[in-house]
PARO-967050 format. One record per residue (C-alpha): residue in three letters; x, y, z; residue number from 1. Coordinates in nm, 2 decimals. Example, Ala and Ser with C-alpha at 12.3 -4.5 7.8 and 13.67 -1.06 7.14 Angstrom:
! PARO-967050
r code ALA	xx 1.23	yy -0.45	zz 0.78	pos 1
r code SER	xx 1.37	yy -0.11	zz 0.71	pos 2
//
This chain:
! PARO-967050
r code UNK	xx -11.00	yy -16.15	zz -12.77	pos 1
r code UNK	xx -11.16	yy -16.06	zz -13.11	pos 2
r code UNK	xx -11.21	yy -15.70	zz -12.98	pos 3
r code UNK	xx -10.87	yy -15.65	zz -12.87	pos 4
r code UNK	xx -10.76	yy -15.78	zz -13.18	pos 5
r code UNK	xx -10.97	yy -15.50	zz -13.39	pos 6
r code UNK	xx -10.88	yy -15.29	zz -13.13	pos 7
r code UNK	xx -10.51	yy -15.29	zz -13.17	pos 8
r code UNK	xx -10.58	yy -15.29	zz -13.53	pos 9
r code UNK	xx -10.80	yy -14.95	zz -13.55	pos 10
r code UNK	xx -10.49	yy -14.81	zz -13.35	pos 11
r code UNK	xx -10.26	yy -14.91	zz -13.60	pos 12
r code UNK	xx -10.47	yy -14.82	zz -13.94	pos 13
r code UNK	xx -10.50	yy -14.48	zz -13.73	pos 14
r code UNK	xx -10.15	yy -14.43	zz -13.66	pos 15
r code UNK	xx -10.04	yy -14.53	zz -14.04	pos 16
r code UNK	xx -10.27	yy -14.24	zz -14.13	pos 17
r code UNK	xx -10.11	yy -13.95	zz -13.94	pos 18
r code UNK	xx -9.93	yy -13.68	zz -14.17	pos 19
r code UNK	xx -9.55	yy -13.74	zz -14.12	pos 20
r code UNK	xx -9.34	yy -13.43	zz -13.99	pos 21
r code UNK	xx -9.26	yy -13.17	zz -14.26	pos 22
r code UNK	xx -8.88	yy -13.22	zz -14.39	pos 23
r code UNK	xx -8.61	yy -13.00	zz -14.26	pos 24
r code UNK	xx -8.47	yy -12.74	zz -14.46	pos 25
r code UNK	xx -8.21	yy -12.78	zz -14.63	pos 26
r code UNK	xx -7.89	yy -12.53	zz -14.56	pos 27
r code UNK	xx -7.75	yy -12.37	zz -14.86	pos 28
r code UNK	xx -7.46	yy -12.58	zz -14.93	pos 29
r code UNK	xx -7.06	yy -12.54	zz -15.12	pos 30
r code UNK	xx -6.86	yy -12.83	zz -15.22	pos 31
r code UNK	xx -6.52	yy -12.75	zz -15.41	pos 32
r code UNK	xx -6.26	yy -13.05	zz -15.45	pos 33
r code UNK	xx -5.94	yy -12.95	zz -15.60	pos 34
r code UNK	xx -5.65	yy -13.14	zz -15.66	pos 35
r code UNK	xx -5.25	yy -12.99	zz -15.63	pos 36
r code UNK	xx -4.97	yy -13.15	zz -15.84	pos 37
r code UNK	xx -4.68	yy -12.87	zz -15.80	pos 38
r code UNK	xx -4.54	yy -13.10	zz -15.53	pos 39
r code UNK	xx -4.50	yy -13.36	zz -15.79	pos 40
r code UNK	xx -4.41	yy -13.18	zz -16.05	pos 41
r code UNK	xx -4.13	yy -13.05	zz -15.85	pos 42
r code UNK	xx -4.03	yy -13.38	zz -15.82	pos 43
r code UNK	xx -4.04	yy -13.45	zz -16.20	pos 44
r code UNK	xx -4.38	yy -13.65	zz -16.19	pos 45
r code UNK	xx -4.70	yy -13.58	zz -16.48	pos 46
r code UNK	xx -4.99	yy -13.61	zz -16.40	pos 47
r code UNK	xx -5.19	yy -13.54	zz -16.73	pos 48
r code UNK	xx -5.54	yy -13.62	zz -16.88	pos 49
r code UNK	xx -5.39	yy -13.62	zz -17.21	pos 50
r code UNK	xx -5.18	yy -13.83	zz -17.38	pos 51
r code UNK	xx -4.81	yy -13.81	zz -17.34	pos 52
r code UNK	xx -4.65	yy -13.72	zz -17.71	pos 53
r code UNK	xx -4.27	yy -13.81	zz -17.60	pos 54
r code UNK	xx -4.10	yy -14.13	zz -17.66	pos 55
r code UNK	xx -4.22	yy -14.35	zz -17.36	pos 56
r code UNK	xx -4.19	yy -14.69	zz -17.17	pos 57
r code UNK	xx -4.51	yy -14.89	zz -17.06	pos 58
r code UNK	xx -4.57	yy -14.98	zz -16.75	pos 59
r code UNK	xx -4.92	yy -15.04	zz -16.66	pos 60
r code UNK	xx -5.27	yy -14.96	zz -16.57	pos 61
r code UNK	xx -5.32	yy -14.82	zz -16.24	pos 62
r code UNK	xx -5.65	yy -14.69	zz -16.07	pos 63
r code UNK	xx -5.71	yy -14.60	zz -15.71	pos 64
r code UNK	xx -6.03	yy -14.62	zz -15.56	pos 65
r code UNK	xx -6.12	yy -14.38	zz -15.23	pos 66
r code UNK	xx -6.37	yy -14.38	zz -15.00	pos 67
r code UNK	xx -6.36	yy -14.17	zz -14.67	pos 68
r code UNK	xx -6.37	yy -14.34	zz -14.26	pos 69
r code UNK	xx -6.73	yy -14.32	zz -14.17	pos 70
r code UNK	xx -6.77	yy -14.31	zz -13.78	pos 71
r code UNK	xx -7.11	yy -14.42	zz -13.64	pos 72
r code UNK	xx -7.32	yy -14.15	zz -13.48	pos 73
r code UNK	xx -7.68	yy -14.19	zz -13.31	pos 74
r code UNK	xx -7.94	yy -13.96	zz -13.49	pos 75
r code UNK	xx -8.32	yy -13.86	zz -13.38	pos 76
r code UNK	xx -8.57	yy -14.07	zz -13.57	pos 77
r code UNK	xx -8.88	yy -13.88	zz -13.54	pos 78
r code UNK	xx -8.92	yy -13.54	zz -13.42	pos 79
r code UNK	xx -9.15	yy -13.57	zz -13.23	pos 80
r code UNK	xx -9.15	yy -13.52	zz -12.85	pos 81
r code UNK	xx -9.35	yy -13.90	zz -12.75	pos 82
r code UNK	xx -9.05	yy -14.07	zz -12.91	pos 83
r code UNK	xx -8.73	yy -13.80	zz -12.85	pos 84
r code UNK	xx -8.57	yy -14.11	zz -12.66	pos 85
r code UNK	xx -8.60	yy -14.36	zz -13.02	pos 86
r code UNK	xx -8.20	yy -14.32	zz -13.20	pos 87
r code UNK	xx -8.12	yy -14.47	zz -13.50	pos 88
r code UNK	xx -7.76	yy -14.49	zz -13.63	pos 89
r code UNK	xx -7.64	yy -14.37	zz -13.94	pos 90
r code UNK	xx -7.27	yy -14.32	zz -14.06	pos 91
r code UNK	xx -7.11	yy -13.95	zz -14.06	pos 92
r code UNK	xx -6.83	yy -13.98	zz -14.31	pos 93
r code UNK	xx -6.52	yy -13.77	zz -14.25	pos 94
r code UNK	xx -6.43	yy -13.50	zz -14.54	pos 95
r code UNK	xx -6.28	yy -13.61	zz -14.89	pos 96
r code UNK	xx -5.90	yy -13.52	zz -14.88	pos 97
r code UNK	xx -5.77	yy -13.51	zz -15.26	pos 98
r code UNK	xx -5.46	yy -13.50	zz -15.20	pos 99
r code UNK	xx -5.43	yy -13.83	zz -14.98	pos 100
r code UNK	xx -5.59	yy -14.05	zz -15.35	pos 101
r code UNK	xx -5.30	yy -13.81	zz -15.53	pos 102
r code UNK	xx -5.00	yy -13.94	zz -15.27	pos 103
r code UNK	xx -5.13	yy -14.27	zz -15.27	pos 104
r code UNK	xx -5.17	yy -14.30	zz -15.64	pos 105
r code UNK	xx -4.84	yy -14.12	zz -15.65	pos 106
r code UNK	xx -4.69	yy -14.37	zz -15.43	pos 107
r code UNK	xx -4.82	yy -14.68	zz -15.68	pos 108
r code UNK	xx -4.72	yy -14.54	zz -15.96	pos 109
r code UNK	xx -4.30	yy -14.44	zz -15.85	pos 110
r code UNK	xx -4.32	yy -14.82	zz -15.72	pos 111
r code UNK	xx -4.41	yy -14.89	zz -16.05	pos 112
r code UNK	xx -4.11	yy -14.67	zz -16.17	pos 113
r code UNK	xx -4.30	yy -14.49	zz -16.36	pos 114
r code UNK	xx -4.26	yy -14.07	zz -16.37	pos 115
r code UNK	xx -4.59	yy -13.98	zz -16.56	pos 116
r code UNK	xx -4.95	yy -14.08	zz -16.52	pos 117
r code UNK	xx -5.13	yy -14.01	zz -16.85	pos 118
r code UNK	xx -5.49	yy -14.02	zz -16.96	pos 119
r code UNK	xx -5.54	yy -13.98	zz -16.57	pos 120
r code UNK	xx -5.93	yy -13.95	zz -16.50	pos 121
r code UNK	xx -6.08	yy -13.85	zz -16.18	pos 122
r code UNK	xx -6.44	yy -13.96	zz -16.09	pos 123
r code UNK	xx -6.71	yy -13.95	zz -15.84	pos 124
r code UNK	xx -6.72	yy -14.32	zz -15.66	pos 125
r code UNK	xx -7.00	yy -14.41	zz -15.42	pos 126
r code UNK	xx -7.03	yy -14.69	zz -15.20	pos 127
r code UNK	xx -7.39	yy -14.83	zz -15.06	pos 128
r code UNK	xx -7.65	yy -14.83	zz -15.00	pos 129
r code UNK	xx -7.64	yy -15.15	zz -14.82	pos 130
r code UNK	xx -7.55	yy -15.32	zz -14.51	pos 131
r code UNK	xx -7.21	yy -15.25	zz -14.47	pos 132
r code UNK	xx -7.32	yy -14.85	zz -14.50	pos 133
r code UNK	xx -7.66	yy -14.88	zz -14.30	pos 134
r code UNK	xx -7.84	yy -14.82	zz -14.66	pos 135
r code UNK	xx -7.67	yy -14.49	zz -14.68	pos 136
r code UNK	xx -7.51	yy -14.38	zz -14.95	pos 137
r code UNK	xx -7.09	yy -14.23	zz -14.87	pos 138
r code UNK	xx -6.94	yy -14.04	zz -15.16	pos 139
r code UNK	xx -6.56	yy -14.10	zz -15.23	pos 140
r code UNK	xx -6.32	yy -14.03	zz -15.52	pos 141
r code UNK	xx -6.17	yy -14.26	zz -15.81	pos 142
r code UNK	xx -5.83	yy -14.22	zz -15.98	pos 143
r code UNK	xx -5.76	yy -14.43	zz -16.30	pos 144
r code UNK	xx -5.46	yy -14.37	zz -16.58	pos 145
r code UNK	xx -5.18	yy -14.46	zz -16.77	pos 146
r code UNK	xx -4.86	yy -14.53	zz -16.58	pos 147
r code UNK	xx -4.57	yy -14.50	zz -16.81	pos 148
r code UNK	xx -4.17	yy -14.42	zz -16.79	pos 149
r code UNK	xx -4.07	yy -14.10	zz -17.01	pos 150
r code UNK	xx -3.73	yy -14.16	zz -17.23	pos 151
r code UNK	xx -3.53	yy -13.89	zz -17.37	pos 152
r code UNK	xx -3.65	yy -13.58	zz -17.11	pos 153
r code UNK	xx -3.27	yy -13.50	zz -17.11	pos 154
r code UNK	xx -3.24	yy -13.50	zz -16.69	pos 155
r code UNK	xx -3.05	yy -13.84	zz -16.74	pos 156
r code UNK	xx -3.32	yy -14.05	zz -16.61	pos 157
r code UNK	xx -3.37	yy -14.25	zz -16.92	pos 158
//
């Protein structure tokens, strides 16, 4: 029993000493995230980073917080061919739409009745790792500003 043991043993110490599998390379790789208010604005709604000057009502704080479906996907562990049947899952997010935080930020703040969101910031938000993610990390988008009711814009919406 003692030899099997130190057997099983020298198999593993051997095996934790093999070189793992070079990395993949990585593709070269463009992200661009943009973000269109002229549907808003044609519907007399600011969205600003600055500070709104006019005379003004306050209504509130508002922040929106994104973070893109991830479907479960099975993905090779090793590369190698003695273990091509071993999968482990990991989570494939789907794409970051901007414009669906903007519409639903939109949407808070007109419940609100506010027509202006000012000192609006935008910011990376991630999520994970941990359980809920399978220890990966999924990237989504965070929307905070100033909700507030312009006076005085002379369209008789005061």
């Amino acid at each position: 029993m003692k030899y099997i043991i130190a057997l099983v043993g020298l198999i593993l110490f051997g095996w934790s000493c093999t070189t793992p599998p070079p990395p993949l390379p990585l593709p070269e790789l463009f992200s661009a995230t943009g973000f269109v208010f002229s549907e808003y604005s044609k519907k007399g709604f600011l969205f600003t980073p600055n500070n709104y000057d006019g005379d003004y009502e306050s209504l509130g704080l508002v922040q929106v917080t994104y973070t893109p479906r991830a479907n479960v996907v099975s993905a090779p562990v090793i590369s190698d061919p003695l273990y091509k049947n071993w999968q482990k899952y990991r989570l494939k997010p789907d794409p970051l739409d901007p414009q669906k935080v903007i519409a639903h930020i939109y949407s808070i703040c007109v419940e609100m009745g506010a027509d202006a969101l000012t000192q609006m910031k935008i910011e990376h938000h991630s999520v994970g790792p941990n359980s809920l993610t399978n220890n990966q990390i999924i990237d989504g988008i965070k929307i905070s500003g100033f909700a507030i009711k312009r006076r005085g814009r002379g369209d008789g919406s005061d």
